[in-house]
BAPA-139013 format. One record per atom (N, C-alpha, C): x, y, z negated. Coordinates in steps of 0.02 Angstrom, whole numbers, plus 32768, in hexadecimal, padded with zeros to 4 digits. Last residue first. Layout:
XYZ;...
//
This chain:
C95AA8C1D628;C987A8BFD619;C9A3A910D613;C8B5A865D5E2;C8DDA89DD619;C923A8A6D60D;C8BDA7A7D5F0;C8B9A7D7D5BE;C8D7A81ED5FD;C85DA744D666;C899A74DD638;C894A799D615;C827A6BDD6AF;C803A703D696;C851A71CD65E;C842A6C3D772;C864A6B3D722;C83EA6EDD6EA;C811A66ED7E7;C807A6A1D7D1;C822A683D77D;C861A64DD886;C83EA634D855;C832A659D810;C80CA67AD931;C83DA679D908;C82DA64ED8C8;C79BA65DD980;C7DAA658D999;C81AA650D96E;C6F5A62FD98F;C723A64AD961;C777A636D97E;C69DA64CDA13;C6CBA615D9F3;C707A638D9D1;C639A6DEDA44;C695A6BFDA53;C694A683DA15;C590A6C3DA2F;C5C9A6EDDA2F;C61BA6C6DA40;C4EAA6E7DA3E;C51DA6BFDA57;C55CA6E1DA38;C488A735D9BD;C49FA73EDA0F;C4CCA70AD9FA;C45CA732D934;C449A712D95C;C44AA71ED9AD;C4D0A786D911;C473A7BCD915;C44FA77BD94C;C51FA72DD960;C52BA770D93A;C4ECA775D93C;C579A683D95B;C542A6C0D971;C540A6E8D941;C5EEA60CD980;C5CFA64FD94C;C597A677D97F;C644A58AD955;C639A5B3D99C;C5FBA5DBD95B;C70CA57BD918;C6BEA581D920;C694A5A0D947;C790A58AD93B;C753A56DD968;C714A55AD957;C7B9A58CD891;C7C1A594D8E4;C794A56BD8FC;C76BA5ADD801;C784A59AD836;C786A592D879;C768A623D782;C740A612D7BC;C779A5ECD7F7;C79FA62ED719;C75EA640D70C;C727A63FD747;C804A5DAD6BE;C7FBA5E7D6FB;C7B2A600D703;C866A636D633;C822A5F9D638;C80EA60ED68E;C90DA64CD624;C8CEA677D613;C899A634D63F;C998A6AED65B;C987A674D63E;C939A68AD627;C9C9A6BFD715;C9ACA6E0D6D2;C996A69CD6AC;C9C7A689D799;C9F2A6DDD783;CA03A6F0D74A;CA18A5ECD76C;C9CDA612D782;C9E7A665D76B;CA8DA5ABD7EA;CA71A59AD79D;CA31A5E7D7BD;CAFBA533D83E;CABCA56DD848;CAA3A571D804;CBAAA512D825;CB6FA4F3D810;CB26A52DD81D;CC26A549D87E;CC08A539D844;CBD1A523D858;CC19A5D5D8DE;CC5FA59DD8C7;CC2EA595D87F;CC15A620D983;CC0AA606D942;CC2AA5DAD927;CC20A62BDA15;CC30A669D9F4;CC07A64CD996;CC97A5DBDA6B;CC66A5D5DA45;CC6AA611DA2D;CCBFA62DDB0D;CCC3A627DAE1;CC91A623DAA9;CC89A672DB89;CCA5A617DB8A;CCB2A5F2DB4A;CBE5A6B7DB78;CC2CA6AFDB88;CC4FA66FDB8D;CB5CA70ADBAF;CB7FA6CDDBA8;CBBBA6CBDBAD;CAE8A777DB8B;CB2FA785DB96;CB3FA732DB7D;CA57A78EDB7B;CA80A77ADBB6;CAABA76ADBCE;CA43A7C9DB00;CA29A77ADB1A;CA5DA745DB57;CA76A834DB24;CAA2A809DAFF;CA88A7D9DB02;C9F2A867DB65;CA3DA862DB9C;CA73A847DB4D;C984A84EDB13;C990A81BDB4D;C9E1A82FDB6C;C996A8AEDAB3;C992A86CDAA1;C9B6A83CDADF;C99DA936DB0A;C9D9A913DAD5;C9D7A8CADAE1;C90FA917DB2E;C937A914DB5A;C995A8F7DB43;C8E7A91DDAA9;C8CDA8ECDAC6;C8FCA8E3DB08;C8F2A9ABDA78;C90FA961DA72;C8F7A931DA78;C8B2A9E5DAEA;C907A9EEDAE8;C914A9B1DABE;C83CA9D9DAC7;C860A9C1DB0C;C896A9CADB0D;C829AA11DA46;C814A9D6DA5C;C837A99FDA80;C82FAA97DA82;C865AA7BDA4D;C865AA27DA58;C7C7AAB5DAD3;C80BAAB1DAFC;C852AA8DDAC0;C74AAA39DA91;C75DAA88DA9B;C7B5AA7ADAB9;C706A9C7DA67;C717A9E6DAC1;C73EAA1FDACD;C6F0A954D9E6;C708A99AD9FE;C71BA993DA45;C65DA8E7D9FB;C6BCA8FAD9F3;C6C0A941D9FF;C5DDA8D9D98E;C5F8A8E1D9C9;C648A8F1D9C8;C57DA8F7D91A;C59AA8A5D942;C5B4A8B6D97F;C57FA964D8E1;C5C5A94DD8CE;C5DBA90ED910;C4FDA993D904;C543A9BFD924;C577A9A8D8F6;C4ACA928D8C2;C4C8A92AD916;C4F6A961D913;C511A8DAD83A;C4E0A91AD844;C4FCA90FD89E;C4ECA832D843;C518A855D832;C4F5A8B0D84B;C504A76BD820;C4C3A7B5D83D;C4F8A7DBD80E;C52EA6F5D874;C54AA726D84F;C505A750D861;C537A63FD85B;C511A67BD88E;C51AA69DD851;C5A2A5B8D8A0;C596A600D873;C56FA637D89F;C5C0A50BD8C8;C598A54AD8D9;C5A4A58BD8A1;C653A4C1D8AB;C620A4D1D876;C600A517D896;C678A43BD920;C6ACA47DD901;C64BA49ED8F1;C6C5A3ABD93E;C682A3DAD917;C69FA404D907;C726A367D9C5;C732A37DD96C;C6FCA3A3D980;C75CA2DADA0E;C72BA30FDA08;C72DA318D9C5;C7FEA2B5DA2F;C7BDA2AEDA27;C793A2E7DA15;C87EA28DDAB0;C85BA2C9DA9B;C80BA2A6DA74;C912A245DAAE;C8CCA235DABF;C8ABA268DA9C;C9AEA268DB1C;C981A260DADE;C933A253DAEC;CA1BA22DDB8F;C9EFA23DDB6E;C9BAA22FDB30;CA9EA24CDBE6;CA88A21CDBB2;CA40A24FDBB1;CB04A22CDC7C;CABDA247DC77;CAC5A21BDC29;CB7EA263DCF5;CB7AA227DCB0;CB39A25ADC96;CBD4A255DD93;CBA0A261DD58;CB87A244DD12;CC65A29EDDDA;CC45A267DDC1;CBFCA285DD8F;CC6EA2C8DE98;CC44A2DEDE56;CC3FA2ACDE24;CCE1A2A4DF19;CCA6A298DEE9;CC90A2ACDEA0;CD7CA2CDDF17;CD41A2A6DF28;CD11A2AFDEFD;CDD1A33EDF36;CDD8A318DF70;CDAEA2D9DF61;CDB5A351DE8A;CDDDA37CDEC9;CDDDA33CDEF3;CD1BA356DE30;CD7BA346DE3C;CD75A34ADE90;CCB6A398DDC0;CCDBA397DE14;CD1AA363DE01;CC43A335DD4F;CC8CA349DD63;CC9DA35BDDAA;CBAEA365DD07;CBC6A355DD43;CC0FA364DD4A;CB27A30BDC9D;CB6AA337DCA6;CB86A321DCEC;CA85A32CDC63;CACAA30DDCAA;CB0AA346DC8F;CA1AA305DBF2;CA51A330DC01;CA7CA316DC40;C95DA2EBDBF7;C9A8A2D9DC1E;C9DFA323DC1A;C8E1A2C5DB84;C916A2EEDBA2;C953A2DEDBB7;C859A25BDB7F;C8A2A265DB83;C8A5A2A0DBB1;C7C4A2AFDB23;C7DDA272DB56;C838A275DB51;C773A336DB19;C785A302DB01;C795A2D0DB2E;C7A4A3CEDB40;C773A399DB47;C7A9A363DB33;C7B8A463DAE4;C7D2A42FDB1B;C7B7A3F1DB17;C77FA4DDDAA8;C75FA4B0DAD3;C77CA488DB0C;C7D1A500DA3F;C797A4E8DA2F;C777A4CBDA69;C87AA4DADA8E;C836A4FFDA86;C7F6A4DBDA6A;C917A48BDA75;C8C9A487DA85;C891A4B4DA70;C9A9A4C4DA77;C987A4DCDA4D;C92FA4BDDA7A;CA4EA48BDA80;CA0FA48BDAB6;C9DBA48DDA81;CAE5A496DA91;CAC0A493DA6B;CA83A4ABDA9B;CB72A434DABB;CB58A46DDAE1;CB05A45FDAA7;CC39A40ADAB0;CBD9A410DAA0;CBBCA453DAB6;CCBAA3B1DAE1;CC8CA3E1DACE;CC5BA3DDDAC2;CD6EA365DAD1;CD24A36BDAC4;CD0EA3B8DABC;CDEDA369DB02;CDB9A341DB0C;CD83A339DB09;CE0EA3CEDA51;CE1BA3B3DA8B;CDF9A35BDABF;CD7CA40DDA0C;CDB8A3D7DA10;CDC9A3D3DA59;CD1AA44FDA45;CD0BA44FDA00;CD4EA427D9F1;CCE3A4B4DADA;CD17A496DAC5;CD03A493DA72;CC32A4BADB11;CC74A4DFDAEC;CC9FA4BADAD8;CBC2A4DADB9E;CBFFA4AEDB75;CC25A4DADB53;CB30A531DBC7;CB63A52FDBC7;CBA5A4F9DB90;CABCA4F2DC43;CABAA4ECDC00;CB15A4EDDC02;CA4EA4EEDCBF;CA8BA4F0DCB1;CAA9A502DC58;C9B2A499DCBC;C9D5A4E8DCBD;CA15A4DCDC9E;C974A415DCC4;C96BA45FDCF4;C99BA498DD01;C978A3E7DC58;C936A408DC57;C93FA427DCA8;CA2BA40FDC52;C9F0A3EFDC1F;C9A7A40ADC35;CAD6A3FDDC98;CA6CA420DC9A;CA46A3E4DC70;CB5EA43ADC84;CB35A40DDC69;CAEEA427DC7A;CC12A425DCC4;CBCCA441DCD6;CB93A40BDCBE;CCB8A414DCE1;CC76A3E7DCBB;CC49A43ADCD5;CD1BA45DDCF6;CD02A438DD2B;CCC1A403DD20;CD50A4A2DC8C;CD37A4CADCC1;CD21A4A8DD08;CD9EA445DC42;CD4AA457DC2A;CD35A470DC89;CE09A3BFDC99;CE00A404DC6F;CDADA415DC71;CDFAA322DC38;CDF4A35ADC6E;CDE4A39BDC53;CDCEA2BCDBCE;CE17A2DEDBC8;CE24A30FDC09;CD1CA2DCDB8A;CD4EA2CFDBC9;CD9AA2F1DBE0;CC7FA2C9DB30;CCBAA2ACDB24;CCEAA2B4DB6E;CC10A321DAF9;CC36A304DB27;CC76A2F9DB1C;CB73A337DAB4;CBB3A32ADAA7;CBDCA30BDAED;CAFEA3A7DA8A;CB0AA370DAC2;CB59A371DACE;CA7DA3A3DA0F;CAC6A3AEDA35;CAE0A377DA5A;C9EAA402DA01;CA0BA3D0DA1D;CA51A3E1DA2A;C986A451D99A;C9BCA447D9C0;C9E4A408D9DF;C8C2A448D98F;C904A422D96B;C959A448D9B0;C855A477D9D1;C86AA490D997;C8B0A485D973;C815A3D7D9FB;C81AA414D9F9;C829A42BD9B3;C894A35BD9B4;C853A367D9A8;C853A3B0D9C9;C8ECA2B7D9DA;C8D9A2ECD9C3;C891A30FD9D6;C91BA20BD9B7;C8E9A22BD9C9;C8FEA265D9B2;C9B5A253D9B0;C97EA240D9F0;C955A213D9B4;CA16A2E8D99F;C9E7A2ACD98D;C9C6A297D9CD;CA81A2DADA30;CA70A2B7D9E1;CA39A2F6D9CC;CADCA264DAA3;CA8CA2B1DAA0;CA7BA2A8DA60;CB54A282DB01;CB2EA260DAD3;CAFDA2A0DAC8;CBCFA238DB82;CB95A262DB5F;CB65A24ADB3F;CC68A218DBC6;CC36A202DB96;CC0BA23DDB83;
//
């Protein structure tokens, strides 16, 4: 059994994709979109796999498959899916001094940025969370995800994160 909750969802929203199968895990395999998407045990029999939509996943249905081996036959498959709608996400044009509107390049820069991506990278078998997601900080959102933005009236990256205005600490 697989399930896809919420449905309707929205860029921007998580998706979980629930499975239900008294087989051992290490023979399920889940792709959502394309790309292999990892399962976590949450109960016996059951797992979930959390699937985060980008400001720019198109609207329409998303297919999760799941795929079982078994030994000496056939692959079983069990496909659910959710229905994706189109969410408005609020233009922002920032003017800002030009030797700020730009990212840092310098070799510091690139070290964490490199950091960033090789723990990006690191997948294990194990959930590595427990609980409910909450926000880093308490405090008024002062800019939301996936907004798309220009700088000094240039183009710029679709806001990625979500911004908390909160007190310094």
């Amino acid at each position: 059994e697989v399930r896809v909750e919420p449905s309707p969802a929205r860029p921007g929203d998580v998706l979980a994709v629930l499975v239900a199968d008294d087989g051992p895990a290490e023979r399920l395999a889940l792709i959502v979109a394309g790309k292999s998407v990892p399962l976590y045990p949450t109960a016996p029999g059951r797992l979930r796999a959390l699937v985060g939509l980008t400001a720019e996943t198109a609207a329409g249905p998303l297919e999760a498959v799941v795929t079982k081996t078994r030994r000496w036959r056939r692959p079983l498959k069990a496909v659910a899916s959710a229905a994706v709608e189109a969410r408005p996400f609020k233009a922002q044009k920032l003017t800002m001094a030009p030797e700020r509107a730009g990212l840092p390049s310098g070799a510091g820069a690139r070290d964490a940025v490199a950091r960033i991506r090789a723990v990006a990278a690191v997948d294990t078998p194990e959930q590595r969370w427990e609980g409910p997601f909450a926000l880093p900080a308490e405090g008024r959102v002062s800019s939301g995800y996936g907004n798309p933005r220009t700088v000094n009236a240039r183009p710029w990256a679709w806001h990625k994160g979500l911004d908390v205005a909160a007190e310094a600490l």
